[in-house]
N, C-alpha and C positions, 0 to 999 in steps of 0.2 A: 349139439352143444358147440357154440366158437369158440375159439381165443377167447377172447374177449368176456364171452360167459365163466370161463374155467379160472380166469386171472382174477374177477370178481368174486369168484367163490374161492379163491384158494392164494388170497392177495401173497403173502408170504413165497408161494411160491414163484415167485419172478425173481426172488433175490435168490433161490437155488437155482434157478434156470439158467441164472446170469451165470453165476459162481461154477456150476458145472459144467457149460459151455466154453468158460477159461480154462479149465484144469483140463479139459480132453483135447482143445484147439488150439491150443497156444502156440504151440509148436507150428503148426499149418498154420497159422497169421504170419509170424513171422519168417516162416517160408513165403508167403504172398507175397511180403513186403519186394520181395526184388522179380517179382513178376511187373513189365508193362504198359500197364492197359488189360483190358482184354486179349489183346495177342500174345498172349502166353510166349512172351518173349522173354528168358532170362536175362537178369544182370548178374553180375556176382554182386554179392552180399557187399561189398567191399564199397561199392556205387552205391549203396543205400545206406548202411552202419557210416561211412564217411561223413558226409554232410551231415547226419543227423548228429554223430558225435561235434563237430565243429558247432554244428548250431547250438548244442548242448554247454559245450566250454563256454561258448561266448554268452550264451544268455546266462553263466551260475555267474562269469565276472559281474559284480557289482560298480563295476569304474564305468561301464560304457552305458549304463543306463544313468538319463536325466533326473538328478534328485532318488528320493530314496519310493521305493512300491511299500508302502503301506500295509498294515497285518489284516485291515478288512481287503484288500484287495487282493491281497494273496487268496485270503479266503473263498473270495466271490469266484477266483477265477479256476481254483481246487473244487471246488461245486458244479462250476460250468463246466469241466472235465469230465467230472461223475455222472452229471444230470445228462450230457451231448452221449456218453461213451452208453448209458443206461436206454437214454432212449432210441440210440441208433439200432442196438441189441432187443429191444420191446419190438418196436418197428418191423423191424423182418420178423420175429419171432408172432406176431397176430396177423401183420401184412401177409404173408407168404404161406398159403395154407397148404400146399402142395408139398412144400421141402420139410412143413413143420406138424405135422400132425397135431390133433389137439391133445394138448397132456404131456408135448414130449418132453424130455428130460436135458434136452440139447437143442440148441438152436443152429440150424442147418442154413446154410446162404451168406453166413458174414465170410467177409473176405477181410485181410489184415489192411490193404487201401484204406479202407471205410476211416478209421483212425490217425490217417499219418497229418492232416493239419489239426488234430487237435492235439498231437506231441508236444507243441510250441506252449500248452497251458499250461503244464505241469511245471516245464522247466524256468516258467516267467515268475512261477508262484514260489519256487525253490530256489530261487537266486539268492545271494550272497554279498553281501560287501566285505565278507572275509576273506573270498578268493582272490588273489592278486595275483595278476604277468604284468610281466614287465615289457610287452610287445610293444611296436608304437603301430598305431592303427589296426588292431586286433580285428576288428570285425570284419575290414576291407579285405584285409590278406584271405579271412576266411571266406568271405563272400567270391571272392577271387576262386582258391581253391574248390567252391562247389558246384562254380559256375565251368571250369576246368573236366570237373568232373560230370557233367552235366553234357556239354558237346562230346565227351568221349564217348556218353550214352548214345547221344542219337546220333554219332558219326557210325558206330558200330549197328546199330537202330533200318540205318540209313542202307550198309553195308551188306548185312544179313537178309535183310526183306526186298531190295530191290536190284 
């Protein structure tokens, strides 16, 4: 029997697979997160939580986005989220028959990577035009500061490997 046969007969179970896969992994993605590459080269947490929070502030402001995002758009793009984050998880989960046995109860081989450009969905769908700063060019400073942090990366990148 594959994947593929077992998902067919037991469809339900893809949404325990997923669901169980988070609650035992979670912790280890978000450890991933400040891995490099595959050369298991540490950042501190500090180089990845950063940027993403700054992206995060700036995209809930409602002031720096053109015109207002629409509640089917929100929606389509909270979908795109689920649908991209579900099937990346199916994907190695019938792709990958060696790490995943058939029937298993966890999917083995995601790494937290796999997910970091689809963070930008949620927060585009979750925005606000309640949040207000009073910054003048919010986004630049921030785009500024990730890009700061960004060469700090690969200066130390640079430093450490060669």
């Amino acid at each position: 029997m594959t994947q593929m046969q077992y998902l067919k007969m037991y469809p339900a179970a893809a949404v325990k697979i997923i669901i169980s896969t988070l609650l035992v992994n979670i912790n280890a993605y978000l450890m991933q997160l400040n891995i490099l590459g595959s050369m298991n080269y540490p950042l501190t947490l500090f180089l990845v939580f950063g940027p993403c929070f700054l992206l995060g502030v700036g995209l809930l402001d409602g002031q720096e986005v053109r015109g207002r995002i629409k509640i089917r758009h929100r929606i389509i793009m909270l979908l795109a989220f689920i649908i991209t984050f579900a099937a990346i998880m199916m994907g190695l989960y019938i792709g990958d028959g060696i790490a995943n046995p058939v029937g298993s109860s966890v999917i083995n081989g995601i790494q937290g990577r796999y997910f970091i450009l689809m963070l930008v969905l949620p927060f585009l769908a979750l925005g606000s035009d309640r949040v207000k700063q009073d910054i003048r060019h919010f986004t630049v400073k921030c785009s500024g500061i990730m890009g700061i942090m960004l060469l700090y990366a690969v200066f130390m990148l640079v430093n450490t490997c060669y």
